[in-house]
N, C-alpha and C positions, 0 to 999 in steps of 0.2 A: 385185334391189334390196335393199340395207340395210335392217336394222329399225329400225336408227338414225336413217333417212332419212324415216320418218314424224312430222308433227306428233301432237302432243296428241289432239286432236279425231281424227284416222283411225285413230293405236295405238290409244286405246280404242273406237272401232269392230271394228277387231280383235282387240281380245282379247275382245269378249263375243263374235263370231261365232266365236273358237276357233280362228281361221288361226294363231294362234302363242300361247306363253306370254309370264307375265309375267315369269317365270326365262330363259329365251330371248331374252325380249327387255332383259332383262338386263346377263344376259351379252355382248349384243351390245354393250352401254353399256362393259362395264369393258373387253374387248378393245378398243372402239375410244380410250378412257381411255391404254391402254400404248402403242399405239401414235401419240400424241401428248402424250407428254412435254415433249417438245422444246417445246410451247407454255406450257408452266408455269401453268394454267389453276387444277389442283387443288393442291391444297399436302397434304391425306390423301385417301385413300378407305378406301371402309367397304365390303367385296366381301362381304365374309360377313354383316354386316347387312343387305346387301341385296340378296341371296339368298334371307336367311330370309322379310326382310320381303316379296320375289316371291312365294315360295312360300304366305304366307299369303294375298297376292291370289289366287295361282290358285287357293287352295281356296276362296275366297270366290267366282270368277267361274263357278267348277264348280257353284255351286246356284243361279246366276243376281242373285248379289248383288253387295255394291259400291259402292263409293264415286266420287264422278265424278272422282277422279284412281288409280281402284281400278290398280294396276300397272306407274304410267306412276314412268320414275328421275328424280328431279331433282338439281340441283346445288345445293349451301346456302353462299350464303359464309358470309366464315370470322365474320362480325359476329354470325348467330345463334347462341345457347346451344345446343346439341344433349346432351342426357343422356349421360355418358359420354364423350362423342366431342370429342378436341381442338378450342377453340374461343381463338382467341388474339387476335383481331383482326389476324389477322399483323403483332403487334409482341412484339418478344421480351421485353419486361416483364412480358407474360402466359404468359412458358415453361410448357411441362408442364401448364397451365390443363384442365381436364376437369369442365364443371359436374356437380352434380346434378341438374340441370332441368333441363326445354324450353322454348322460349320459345314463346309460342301461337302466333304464325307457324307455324314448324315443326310443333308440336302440331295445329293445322288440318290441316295437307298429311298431315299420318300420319294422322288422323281423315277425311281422303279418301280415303286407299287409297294414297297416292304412298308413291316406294322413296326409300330415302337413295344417293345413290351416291356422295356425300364432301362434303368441305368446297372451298369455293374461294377463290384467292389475290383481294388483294384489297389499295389501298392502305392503309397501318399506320392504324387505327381510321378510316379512311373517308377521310383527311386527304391527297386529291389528285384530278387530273383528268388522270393517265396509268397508273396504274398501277407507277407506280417508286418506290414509298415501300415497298413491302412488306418487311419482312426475310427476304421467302423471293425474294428477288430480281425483276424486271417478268414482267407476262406477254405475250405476244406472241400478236399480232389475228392471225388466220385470212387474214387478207386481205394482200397484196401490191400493191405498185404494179405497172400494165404494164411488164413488162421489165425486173424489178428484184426481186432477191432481198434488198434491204433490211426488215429486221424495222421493225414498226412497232408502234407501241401501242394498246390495244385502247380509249382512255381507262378514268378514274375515276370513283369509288374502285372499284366494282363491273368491273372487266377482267374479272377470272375469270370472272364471270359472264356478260358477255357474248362473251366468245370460246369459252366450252364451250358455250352455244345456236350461235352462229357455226360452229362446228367439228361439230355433232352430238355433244358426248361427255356433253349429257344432253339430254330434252328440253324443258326450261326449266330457268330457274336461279331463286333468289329475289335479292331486293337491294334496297340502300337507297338514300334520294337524301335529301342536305341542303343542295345547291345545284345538282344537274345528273347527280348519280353513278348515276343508272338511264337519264335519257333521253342524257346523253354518249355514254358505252359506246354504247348502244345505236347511236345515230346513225351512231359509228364502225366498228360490224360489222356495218352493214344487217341491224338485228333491234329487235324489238318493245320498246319499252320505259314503261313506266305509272310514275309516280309520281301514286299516290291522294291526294285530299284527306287534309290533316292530320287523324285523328283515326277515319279509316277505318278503318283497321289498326295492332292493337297493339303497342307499342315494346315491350312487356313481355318480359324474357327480350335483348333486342336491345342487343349491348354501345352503350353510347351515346356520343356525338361531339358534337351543340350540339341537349337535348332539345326546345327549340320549333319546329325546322327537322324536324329528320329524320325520316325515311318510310319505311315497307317499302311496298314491289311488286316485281311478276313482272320479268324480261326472258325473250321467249318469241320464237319463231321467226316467229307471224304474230299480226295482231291477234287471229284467235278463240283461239287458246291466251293471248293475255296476258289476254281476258276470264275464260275457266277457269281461270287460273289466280288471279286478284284476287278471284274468288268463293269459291274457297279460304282464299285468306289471309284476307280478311278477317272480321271478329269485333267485336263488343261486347264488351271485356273490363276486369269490376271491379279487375284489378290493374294498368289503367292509366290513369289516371285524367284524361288526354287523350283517352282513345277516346270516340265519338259514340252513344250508342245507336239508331240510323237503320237500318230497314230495309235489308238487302243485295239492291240487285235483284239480279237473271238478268242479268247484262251480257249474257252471248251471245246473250240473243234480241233485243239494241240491234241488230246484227251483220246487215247487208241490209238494214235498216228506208230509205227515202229521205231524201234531205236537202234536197229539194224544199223551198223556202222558208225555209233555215235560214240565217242573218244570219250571217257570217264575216268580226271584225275584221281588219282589218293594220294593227297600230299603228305610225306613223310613223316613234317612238323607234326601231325596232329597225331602222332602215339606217343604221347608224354610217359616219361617213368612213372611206376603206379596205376598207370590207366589199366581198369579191371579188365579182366578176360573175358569178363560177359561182353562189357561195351565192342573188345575186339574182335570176339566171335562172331556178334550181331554184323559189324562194319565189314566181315570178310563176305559174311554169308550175303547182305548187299550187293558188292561187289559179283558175288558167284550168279547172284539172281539178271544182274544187269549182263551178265557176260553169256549166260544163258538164253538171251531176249536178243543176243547178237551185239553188242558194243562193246567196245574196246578197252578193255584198263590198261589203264598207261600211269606206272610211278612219279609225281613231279615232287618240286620242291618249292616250297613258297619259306624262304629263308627267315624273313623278316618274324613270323608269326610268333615268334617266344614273345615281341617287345609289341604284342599288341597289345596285351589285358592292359600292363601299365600304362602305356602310351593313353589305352583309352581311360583311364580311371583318373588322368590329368585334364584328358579334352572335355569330357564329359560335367564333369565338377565345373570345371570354368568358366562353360556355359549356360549352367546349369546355376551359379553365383549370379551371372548378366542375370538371365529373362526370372530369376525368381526374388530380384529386388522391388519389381514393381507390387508385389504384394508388402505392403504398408501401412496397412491399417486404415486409412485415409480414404481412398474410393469406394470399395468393396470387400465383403468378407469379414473376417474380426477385427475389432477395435477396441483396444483395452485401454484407456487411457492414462498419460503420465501426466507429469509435470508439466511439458514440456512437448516440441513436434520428435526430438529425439527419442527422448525417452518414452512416446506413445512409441513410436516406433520399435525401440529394441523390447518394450513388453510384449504389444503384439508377435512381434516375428519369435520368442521367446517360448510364447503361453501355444502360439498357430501354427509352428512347424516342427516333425517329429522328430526324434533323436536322428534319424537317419534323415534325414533330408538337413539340419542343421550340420552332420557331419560333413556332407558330401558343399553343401556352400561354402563351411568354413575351409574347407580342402580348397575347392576352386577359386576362391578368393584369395587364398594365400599361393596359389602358382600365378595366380595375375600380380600380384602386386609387386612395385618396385626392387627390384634388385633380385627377385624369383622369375620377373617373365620369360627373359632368353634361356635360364636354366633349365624352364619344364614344359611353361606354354609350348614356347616355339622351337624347343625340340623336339615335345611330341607330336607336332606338324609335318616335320620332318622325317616323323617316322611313320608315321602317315601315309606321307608320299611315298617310300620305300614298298609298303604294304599293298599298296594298290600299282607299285608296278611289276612285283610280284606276279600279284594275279595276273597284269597285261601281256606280261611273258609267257604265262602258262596259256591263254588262250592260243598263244601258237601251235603250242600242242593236242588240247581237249578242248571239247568244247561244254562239258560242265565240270566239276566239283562234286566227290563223293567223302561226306566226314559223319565222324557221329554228333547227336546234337548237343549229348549232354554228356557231363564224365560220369553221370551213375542216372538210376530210377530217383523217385520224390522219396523224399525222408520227410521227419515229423517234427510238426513247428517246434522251436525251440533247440532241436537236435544239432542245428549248425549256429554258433552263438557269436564266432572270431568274424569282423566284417570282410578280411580278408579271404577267408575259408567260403564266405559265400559269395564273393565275388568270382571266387575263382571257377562257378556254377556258368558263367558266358565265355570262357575258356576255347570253343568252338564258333562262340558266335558273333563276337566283338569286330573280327573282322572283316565281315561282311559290312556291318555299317560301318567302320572305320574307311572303308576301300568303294563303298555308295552302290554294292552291287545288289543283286536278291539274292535272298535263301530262305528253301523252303524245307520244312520238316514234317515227315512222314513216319507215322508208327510201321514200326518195322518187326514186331516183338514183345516175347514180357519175359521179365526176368525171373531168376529162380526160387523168385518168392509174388511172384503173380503180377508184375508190375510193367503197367509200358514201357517200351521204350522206343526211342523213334531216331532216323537217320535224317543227316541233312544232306540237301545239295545248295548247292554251289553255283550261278548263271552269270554270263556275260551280263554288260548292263542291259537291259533293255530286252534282255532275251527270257522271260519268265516262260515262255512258251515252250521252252527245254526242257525245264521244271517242270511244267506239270503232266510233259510227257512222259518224265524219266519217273516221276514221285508216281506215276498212276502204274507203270511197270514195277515200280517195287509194291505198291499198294495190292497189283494182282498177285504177285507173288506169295505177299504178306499175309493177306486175309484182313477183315478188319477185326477191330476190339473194342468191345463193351463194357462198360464198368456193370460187374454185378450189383441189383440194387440193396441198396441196407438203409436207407436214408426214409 
């Protein structure tokens, strides 16, 4: 068997009983890294960094010390700061980009004992829901339809991420979600995906995309690795001044606990007209598996949820226009120059941000500006609030959320072309970050052409610990899934 082929949780069982290194097991990482290219996963690796950083596990795991991620490689997209090591957002506005810092995310995971084993591809600053916005071109899901060598998308923004857990070429990945971009992917390559309550885990260091939404979490191979790995990431951190100072439980000892007694919404908003029979098969048969484990489904209503997608495709742009002005040609990254400090500037921003990321500024900048702010900003704030007190109501009833994560399986680059038609792919997941709660997504299935599919839940804030109780009861139920290889 591959070493590659182990989770989280049994490599480091292994490497403190000595059956193999943490250079070994490595190594095992970057060879199987070369020998899947062809998926466009990573966009750098870092062999020699993380070599030495194995080597300094194994000296650490030789006196019996260590970190609870002491050896194990992960994959970093390309949105966190890594010291030294190219970090671009994969958009070529930040060419040649090489911070001086780490972002505490990453700093966590090094402060574990985890290896770096590169950066990974990733939509241009977070801004999609396939993976094809990147300027190091799409990456391509591990997974194939039955009978068909059609490439498919791994979804957004986080692909990279979740196709090198998918593929084994690390053994988790980190990633962010500001409408759907950890639990999508995830859905789409039958693997773990956490998006923590807002405030969890530090943005700090985390190139940003629209700061009230976005989230760092794991996507990891099974629910106990996405738990070890979220207790890693996360942190109380004074340089960002969003983070919570809230006790970090032990997710992994949530992990078996019963669910005997535990109240499981299905909010009625979420069976849209159109929504396939698979998707509702998969979301009943959830449902029957949690009820079976002994919890309770209970029908709620969360009224607001039609006017999230919109709502969010205003909030998002807008701040999304703010924090991506300071790319200018001038500090860092490309600089094309004009005439003039103007006209350097509108060539740069021009030549260095891609059709979709120009699209989604010139949106956000046109709801901030005079005479549009009260009509869209500050309505869709408003409906904001409405959304999140939605959810505050239904806590009185249940105490998680059961929806599906996505309205179908991955489709093939190019197959969804209208920007609306691929927006409408965070449909389930928008308002979770719009309302600052967690959700987590859990393959649940594959569809009738071979294809994951995965369920979400739905948690109080602060209560991830429900999640990974309820995700690991559907997980047993589930069974897991492996992409067959072709690559």
């Amino acid at each position: 068997m591959s070493l590659t082929n182990f989770t989280i949780a049994e490599a480091s069982a292994k490497l403190r009983a000595k059956e193999f290194s943490a250079l070994e097991l490595t190594e095992a990482y970057l060879k199987a890294i070369e020998n899947a290219r062809s998926l466009n996963a990573y966009i750098v690796t870092t062999p020699e960094k993380a070599r030495d950083m194995a080597k300094v596990s194994d000296a650490k795991l030789a006196k019996g010390q260590g970190g609870a991620l002491e050896g194990i490689p992960l994959g970093i997209k390309d949105l966190f700061a890594t010291k030294g090591v190219h970090t671009q957002a994969c958009s070529h506005i930040l060419d040649g980009f090489k911070p001086g810092y780490e972002s505490t995310v990453t700093q966590n995971l090094w402060d574990a004992g985890a290896v770096m084993l590169g950066k990974l591809n990733m939509d241009e600053f977070a801004m999609g829901s396939s993976n094809e916005t990147s300027c190091y071109g799409p990456v391509s899901n591990p997974w194939r339809r039955k009978n068909s060598n059609t490439s498919l998308v791994p979804g957004g923004s986080s692909g990279g991420s979740a196709s090198a857990v998918a593929a084994h070429l690390c053994a988790a990945a980190t990633a962010t979600d500001t409408g759907g971009s950890i639990r999508q992917p995830a859905a789409f390559t039958g693997t773990v995906g956490i998006k923590p309550t807002y405030g969890r885990v530090s943005r700090w260091g985390t190139v940003a995309f629209a700061s009230s939404l976005d989230q760092a979490g794991p996507i990891a191979r099974d629910v106990r690795d996405a738990a070890i790995m979220l207790k890693a990431m996360a942190s109380v951190d004074p340089k960002d001044t969003t983070s919570i100072n809230l006790p970090i439980p032990d997710y992994e000892a949530a992990i078996g606990k019963s669910i005997k007694g535990l109240r499981v919404g299905i909010p009625k908003e979420y069976r849209p007209s159109g929504l396939s029979s698979e998707i509702n098969a998969l979301w009943d048969k959830g449902a029957k598996w949690l009820k079976e484990q002994g919890a309770e489904i209970v029908e709620i209503s969360l009224p607001h949820t039609k006017y999230a997608l919109p709502a969010y495709y205003i909030v998002a742009p807008a701040e999304a226009s703010s924090n991506l002005a300071r790319y200018d040609g001038v500090r860092y990254g490309l600089r094309i120059a004009g005439d003039d400090l103007i006209d350097t500037y509108e060539k740069t921003r021009a030549a260095g941000f891609g059709r979709e990321v120009q699209r989604r500024v010139l949106v956000g900048t046109y709801v901030l500006s005079a005479g549009y702010y009260d009509a869209y900003y500050v309505k869709a704030q408003k409906v904001r609030t409405l959304i999140k007190r939605d959810f505050d109501d239904a806590w009185n009833k249940v105490d998680v959320v059961l929806t599906p994560a996505t309205p179908s399986p991955a489709f093939a680059p190019g197959e969804i072309t209208d920007p609306v038609e691929m927006y409408l792919n965070d449909i389930f997941t928008v308002t979770v970050n719009m309302a600052g709660l967690p959700g987590i997504a859990v393959p649940a299935g594959l569809s009738e052409s071979g294809l994951p599919l995965g369920l979400q839940l739905i948690g109080k804030p602060f209560d991830e610990e429900t999640l990974f109780r309820t995700a690991y009861a559907i997980e047993q139920a589930a069974g897991r899934f492996t992409a067959p290889q072709w690559w």
